[in-house]
PDB file with SEQRES, HELIX, SHEET and CRYST1 records, atoms N, CA, C and O in Angstrom:
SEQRES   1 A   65  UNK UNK UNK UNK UNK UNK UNK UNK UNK UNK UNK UNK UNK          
SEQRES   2 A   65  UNK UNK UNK UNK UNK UNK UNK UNK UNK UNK UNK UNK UNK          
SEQRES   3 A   65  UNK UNK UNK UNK UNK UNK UNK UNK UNK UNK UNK UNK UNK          
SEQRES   4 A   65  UNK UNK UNK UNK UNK UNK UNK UNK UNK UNK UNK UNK UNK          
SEQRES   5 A   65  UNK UNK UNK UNK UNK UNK UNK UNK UNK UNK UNK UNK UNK          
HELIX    1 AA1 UNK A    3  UNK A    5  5                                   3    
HELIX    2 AA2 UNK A   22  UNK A   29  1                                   8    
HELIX    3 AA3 UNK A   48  UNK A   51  1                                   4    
HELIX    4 AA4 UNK A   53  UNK A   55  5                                   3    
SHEET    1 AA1 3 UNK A  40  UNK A  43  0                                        
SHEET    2 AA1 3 UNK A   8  UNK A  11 -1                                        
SHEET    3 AA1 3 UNK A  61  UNK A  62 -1                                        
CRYST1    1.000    1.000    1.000  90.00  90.00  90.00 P 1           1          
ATOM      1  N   UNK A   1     -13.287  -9.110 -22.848  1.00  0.00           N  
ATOM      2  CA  UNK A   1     -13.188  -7.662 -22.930  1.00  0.00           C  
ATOM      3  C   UNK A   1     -11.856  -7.181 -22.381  1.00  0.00           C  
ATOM      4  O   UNK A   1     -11.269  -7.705 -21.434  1.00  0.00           O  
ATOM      5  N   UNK A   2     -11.508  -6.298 -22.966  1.00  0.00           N  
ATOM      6  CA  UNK A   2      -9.950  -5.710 -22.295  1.00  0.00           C  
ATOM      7  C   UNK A   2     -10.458  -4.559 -21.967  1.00  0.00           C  
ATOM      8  O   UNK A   2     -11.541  -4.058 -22.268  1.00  0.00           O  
ATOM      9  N   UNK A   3      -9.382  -4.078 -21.168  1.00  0.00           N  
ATOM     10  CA  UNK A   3     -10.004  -2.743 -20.449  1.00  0.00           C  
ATOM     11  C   UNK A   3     -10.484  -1.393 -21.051  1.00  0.00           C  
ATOM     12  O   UNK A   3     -11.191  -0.483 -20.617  1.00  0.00           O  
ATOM     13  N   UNK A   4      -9.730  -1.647 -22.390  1.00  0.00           N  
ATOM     14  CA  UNK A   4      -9.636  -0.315 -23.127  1.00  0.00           C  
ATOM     15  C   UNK A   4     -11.925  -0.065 -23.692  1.00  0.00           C  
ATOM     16  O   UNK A   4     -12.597   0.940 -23.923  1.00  0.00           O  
ATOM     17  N   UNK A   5     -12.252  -1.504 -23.669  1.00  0.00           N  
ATOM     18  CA  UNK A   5     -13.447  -1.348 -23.757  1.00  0.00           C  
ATOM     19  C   UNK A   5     -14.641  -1.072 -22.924  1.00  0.00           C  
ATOM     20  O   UNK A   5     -15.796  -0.872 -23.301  1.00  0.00           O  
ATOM     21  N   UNK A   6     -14.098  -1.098 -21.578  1.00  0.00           N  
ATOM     22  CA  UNK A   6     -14.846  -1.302 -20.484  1.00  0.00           C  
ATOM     23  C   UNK A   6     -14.579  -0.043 -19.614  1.00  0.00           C  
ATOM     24  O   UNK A   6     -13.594   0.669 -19.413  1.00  0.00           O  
ATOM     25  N   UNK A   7     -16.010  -0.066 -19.131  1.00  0.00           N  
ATOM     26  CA  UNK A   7     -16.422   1.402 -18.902  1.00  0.00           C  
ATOM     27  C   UNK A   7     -15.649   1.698 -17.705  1.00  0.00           C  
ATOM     28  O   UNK A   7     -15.211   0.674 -17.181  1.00  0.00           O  
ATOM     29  N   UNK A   8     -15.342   2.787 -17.107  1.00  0.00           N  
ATOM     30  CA  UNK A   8     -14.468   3.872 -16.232  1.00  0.00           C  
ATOM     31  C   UNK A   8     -15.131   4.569 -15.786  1.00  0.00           C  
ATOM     32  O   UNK A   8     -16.118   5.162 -16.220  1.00  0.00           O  
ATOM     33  N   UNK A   9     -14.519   4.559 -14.630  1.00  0.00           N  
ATOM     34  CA  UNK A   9     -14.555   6.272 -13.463  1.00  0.00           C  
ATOM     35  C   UNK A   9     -13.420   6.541 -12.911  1.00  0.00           C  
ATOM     36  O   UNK A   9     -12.387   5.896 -12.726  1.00  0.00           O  
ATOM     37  N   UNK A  10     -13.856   7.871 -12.612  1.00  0.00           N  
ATOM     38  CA  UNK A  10     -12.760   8.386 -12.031  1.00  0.00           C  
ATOM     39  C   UNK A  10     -12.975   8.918 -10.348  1.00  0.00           C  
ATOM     40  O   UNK A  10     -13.946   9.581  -9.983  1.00  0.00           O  
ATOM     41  N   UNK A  11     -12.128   8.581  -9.668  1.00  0.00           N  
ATOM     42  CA  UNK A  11     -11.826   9.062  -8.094  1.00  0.00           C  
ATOM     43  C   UNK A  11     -10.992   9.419  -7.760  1.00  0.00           C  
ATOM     44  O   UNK A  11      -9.899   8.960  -8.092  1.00  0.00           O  
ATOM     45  N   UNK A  12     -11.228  10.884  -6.554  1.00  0.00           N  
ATOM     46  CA  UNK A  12     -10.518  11.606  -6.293  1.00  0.00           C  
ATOM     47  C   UNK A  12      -9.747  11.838  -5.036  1.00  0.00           C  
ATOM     48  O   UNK A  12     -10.069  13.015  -4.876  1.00  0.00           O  
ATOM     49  N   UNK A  13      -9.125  11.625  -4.237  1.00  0.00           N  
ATOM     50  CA  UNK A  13      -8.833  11.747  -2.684  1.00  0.00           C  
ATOM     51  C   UNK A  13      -8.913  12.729  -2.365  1.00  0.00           C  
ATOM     52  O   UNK A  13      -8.247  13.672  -2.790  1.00  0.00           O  
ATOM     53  N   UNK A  14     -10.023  12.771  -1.265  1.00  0.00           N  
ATOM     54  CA  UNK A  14      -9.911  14.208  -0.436  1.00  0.00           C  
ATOM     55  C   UNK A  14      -9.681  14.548   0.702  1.00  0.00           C  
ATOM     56  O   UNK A  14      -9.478  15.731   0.975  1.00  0.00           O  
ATOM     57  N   UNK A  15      -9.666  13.759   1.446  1.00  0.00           N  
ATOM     58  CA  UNK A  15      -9.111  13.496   2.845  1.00  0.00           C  
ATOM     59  C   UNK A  15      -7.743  12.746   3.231  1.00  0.00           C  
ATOM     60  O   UNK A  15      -7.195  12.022   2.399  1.00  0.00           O  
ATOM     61  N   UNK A  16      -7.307  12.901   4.277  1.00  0.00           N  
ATOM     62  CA  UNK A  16      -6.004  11.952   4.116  1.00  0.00           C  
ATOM     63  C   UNK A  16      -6.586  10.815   5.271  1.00  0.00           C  
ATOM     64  O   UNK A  16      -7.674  10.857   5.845  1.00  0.00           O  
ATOM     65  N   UNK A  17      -5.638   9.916   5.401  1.00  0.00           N  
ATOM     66  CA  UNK A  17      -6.187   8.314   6.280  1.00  0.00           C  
ATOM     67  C   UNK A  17      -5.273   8.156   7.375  1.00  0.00           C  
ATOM     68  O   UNK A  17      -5.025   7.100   7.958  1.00  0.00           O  
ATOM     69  N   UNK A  18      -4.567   9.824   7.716  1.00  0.00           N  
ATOM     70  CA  UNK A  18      -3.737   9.618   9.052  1.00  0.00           C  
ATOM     71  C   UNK A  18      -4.742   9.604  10.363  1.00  0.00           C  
ATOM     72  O   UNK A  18      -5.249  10.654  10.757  1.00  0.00           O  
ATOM     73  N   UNK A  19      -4.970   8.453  10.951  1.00  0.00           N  
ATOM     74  CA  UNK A  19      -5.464   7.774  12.080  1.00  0.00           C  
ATOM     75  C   UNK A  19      -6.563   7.033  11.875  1.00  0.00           C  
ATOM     76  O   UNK A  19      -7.352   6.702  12.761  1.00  0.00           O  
ATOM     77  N   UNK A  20      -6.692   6.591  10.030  1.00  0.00           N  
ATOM     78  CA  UNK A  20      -7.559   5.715   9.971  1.00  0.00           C  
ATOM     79  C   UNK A  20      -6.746   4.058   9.907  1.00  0.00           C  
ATOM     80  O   UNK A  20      -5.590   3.662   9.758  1.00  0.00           O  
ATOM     81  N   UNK A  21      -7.958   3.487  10.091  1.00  0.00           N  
ATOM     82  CA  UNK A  21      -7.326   2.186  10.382  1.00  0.00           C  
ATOM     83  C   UNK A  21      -6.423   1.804   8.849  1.00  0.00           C  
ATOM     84  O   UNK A  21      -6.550   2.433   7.799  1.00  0.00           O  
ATOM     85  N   UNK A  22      -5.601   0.728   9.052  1.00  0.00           N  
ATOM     86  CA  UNK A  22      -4.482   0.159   8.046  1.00  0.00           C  
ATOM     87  C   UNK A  22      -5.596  -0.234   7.032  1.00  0.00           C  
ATOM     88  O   UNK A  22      -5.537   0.396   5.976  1.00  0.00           O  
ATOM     89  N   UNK A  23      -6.398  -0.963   7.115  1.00  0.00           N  
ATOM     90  CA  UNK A  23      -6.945  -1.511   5.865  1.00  0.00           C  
ATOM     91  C   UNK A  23      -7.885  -0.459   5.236  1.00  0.00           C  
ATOM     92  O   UNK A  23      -8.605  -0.815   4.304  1.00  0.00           O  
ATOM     93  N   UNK A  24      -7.929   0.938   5.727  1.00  0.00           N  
ATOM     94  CA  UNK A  24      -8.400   2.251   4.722  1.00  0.00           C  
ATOM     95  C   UNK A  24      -7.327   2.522   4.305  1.00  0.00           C  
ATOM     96  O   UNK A  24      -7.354   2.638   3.080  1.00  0.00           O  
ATOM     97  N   UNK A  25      -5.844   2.773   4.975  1.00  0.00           N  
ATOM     98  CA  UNK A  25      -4.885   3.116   3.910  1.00  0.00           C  
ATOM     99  C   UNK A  25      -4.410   2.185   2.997  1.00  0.00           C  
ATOM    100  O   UNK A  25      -3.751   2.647   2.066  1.00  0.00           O  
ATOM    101  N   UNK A  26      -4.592   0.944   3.040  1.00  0.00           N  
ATOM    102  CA  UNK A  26      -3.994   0.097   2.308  1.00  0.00           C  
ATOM    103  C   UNK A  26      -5.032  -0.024   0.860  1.00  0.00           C  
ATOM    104  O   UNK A  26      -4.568  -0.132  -0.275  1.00  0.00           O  
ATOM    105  N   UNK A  27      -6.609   0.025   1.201  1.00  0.00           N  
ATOM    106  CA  UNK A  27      -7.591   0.243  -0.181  1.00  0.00           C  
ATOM    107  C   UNK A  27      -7.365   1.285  -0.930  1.00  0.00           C  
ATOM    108  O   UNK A  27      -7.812   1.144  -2.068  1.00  0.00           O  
ATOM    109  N   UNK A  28      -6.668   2.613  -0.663  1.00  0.00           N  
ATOM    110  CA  UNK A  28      -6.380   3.729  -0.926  1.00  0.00           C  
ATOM    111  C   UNK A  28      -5.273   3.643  -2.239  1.00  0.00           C  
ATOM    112  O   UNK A  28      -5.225   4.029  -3.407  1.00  0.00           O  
ATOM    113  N   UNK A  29      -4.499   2.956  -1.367  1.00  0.00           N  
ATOM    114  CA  UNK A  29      -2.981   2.485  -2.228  1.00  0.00           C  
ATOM    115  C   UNK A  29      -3.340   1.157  -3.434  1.00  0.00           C  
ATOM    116  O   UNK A  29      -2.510   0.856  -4.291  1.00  0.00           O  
ATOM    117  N   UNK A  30      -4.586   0.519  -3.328  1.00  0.00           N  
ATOM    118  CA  UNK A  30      -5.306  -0.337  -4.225  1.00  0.00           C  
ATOM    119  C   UNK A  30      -5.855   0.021  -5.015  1.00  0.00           C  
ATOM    120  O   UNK A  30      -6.121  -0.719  -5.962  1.00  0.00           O  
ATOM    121  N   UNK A  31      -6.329   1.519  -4.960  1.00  0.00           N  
ATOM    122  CA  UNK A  31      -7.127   2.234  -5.607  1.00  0.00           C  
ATOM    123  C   UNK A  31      -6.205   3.116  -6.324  1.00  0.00           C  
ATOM    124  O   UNK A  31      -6.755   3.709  -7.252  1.00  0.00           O  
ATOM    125  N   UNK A  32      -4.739   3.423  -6.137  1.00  0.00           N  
ATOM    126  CA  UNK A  32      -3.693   4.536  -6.791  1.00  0.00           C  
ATOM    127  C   UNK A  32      -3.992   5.600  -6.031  1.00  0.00           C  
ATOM    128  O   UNK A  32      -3.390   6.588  -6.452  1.00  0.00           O  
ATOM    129  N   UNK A  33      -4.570   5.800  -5.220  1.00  0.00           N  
ATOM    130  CA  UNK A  33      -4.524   7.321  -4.663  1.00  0.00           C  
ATOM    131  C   UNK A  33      -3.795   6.915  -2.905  1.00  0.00           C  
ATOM    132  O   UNK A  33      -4.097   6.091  -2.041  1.00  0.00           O  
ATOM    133  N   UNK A  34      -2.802   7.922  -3.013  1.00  0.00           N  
ATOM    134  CA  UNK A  34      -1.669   8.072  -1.744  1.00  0.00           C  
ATOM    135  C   UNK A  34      -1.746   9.426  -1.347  1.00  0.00           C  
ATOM    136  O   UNK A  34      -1.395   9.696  -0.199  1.00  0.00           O  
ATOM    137  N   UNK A  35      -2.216  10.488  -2.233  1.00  0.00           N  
ATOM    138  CA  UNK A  35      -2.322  11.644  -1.211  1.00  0.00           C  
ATOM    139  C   UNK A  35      -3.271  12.488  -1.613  1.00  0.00           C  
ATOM    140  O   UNK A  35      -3.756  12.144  -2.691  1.00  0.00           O  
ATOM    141  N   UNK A  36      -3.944  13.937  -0.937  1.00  0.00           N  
ATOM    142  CA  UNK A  36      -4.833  14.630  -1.196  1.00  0.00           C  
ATOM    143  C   UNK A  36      -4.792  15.299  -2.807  1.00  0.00           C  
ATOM    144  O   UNK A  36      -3.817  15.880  -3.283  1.00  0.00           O  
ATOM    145  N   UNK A  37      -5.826  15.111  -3.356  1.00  0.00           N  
ATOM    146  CA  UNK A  37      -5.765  16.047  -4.464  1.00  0.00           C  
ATOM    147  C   UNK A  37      -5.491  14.685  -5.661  1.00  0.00           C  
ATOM    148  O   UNK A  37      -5.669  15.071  -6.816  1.00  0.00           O  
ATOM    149  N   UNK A  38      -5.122  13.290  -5.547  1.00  0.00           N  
ATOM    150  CA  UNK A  38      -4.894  12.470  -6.884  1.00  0.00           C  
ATOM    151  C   UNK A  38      -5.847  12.010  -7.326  1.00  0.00           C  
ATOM    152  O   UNK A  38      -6.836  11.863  -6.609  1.00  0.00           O  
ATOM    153  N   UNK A  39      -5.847  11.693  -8.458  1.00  0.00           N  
ATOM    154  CA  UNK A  39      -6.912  10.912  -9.343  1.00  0.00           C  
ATOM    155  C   UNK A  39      -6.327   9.765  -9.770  1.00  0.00           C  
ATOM    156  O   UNK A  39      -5.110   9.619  -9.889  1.00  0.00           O  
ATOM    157  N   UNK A  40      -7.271   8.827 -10.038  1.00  0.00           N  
ATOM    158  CA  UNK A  40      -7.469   7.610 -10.515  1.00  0.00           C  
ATOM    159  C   UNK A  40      -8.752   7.056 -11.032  1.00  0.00           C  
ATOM    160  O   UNK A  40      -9.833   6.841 -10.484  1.00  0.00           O  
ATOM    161  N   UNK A  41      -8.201   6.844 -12.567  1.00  0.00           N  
ATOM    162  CA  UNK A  41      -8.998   5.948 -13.431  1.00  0.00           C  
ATOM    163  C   UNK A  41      -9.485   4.453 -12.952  1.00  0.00           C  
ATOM    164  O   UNK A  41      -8.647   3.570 -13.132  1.00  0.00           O  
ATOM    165  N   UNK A  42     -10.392   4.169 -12.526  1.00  0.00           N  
ATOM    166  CA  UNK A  42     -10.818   2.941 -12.091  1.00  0.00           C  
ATOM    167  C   UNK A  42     -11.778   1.845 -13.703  1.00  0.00           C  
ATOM    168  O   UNK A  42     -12.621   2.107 -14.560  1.00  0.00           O  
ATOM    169  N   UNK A  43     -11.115   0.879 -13.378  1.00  0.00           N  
ATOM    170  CA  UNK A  43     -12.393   0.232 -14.238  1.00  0.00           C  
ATOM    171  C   UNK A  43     -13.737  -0.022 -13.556  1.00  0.00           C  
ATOM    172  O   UNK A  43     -13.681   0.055 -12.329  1.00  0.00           O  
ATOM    173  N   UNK A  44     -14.723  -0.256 -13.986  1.00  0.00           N  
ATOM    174  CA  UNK A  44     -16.308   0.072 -13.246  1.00  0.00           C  
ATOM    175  C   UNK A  44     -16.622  -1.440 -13.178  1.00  0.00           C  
ATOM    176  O   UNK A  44     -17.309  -1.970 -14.051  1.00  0.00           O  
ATOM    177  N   UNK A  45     -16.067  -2.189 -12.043  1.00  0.00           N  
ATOM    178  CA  UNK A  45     -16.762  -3.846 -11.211  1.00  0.00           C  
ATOM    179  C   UNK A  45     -16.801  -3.280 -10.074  1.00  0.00           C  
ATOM    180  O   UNK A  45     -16.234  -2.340  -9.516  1.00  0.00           O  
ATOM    181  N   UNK A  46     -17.801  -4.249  -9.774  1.00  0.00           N  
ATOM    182  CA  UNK A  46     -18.466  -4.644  -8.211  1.00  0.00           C  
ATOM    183  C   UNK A  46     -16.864  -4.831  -7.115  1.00  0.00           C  
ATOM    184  O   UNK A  46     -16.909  -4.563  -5.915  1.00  0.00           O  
ATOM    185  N   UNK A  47     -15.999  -5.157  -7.572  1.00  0.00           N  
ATOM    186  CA  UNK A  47     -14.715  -5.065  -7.029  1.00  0.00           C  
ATOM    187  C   UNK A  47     -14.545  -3.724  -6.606  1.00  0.00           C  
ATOM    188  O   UNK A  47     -14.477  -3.386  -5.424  1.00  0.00           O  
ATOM    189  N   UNK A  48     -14.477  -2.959  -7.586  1.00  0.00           N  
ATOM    190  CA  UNK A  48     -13.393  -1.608  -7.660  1.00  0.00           C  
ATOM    191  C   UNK A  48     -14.928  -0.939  -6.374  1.00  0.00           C  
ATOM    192  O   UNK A  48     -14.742  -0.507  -5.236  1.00  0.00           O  
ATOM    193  N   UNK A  49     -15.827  -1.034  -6.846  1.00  0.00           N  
ATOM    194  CA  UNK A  49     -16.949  -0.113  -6.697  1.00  0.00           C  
ATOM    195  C   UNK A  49     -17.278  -0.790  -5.078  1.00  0.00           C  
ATOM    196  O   UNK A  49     -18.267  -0.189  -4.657  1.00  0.00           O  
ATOM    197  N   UNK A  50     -16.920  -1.553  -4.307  1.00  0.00           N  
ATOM    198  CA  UNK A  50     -16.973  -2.177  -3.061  1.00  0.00           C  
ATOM    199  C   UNK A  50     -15.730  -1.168  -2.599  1.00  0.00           C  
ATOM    200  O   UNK A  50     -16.031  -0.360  -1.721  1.00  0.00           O  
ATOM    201  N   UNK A  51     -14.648  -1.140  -2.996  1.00  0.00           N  
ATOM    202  CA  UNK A  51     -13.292  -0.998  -2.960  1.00  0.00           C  
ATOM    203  C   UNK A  51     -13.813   0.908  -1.947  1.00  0.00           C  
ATOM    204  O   UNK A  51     -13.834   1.381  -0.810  1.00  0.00           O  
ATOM    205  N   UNK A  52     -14.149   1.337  -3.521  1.00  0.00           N  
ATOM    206  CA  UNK A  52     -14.279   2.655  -3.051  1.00  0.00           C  
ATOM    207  C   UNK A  52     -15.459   2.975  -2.116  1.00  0.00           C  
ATOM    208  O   UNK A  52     -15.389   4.069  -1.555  1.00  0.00           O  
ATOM    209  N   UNK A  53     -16.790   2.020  -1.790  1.00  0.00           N  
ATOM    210  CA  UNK A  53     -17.691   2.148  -0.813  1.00  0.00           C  
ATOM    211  C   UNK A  53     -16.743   2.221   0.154  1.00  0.00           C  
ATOM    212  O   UNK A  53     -16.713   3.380   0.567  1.00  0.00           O  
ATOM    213  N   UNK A  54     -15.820   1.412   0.806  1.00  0.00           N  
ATOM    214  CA  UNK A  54     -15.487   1.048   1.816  1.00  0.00           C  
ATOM    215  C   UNK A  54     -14.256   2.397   2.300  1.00  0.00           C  
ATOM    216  O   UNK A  54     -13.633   2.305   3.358  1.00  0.00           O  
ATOM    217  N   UNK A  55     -14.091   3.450   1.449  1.00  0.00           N  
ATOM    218  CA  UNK A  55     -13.449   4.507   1.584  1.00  0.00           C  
ATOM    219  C   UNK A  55     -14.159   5.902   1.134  1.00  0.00           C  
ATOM    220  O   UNK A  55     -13.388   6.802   0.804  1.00  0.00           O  
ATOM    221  N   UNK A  56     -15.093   6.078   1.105  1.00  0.00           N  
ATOM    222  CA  UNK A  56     -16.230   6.560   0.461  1.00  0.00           C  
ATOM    223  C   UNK A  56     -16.137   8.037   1.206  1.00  0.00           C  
ATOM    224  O   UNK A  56     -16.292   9.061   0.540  1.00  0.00           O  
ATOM    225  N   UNK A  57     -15.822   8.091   2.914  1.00  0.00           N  
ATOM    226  CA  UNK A  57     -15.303   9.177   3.608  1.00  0.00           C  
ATOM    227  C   UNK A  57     -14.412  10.318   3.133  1.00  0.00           C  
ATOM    228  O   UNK A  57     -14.669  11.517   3.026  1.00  0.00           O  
ATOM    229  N   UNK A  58     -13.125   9.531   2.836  1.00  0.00           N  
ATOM    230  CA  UNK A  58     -11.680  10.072   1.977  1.00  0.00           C  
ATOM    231  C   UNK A  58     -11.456   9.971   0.778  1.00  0.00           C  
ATOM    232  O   UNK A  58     -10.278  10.011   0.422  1.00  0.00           O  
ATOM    233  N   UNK A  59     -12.875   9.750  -0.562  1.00  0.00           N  
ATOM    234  CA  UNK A  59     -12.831  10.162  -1.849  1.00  0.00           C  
ATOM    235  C   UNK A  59     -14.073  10.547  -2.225  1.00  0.00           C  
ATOM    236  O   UNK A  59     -15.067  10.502  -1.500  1.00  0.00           O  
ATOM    237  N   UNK A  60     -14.028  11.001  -3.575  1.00  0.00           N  
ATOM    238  CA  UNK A  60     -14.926  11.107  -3.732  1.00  0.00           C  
ATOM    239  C   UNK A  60     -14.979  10.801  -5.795  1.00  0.00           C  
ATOM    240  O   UNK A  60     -14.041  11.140  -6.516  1.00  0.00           O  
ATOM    241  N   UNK A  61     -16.309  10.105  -6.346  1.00  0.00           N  
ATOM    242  CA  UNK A  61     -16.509  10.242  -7.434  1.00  0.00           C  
ATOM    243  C   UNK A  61     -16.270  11.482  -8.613  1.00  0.00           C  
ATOM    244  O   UNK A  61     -17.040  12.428  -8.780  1.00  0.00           O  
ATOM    245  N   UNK A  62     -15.201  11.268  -9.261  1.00  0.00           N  
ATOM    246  CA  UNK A  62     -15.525  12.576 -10.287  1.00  0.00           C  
ATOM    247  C   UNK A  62     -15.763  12.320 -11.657  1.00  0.00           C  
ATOM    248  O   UNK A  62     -15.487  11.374 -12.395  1.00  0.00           O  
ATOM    249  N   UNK A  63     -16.455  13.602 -11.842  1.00  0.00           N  
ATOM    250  CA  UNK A  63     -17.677  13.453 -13.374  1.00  0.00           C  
ATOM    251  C   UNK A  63     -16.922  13.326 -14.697  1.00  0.00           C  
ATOM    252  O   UNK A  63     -15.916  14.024 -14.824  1.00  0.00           O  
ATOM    253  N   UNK A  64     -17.232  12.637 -15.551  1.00  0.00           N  
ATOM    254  CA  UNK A  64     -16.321  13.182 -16.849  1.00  0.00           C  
ATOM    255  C   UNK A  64     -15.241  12.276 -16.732  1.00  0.00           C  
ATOM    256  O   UNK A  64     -15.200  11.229 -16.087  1.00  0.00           O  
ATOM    257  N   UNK A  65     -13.803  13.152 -17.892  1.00  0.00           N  
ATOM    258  CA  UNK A  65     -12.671  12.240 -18.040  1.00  0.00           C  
ATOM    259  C   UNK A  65     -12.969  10.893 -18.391  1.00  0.00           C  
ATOM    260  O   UNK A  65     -12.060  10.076 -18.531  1.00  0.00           O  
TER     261      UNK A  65                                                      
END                                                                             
């Protein structure tokens, strides 16, 4: 499967990760989002979807797109 077939979400940053530990800002920057207000298209694995549990505070799921 290539990606263009495989299902997506989208996440949003809403918080910023100044005085969170390095490895929340560094999943952040894994994820494409660096500051309040960006989006990113994710592909939908147990990867990506661990990825964003583990930052779940400073984003959030958005509907659609």
């Amino acid at each position: 499967m290539d990606s263009q077939t495989q299902t997506r979400f989208v996440v949003e940053q809403t918080k910023s990760p100044i005085g969170r530990p390095a490895t929340q800002r560094q999943t952040l920057v894994a994820l494409g989002l660096n500051k309040i207000g960006r989006r990113s298209s994710l592909i939908d694995n147990p990867s990506t979807r661990g990825m964003v549990a583990s930052v779940a505070h400073l984003v959030r799921v958005v509907d659609g797109e």
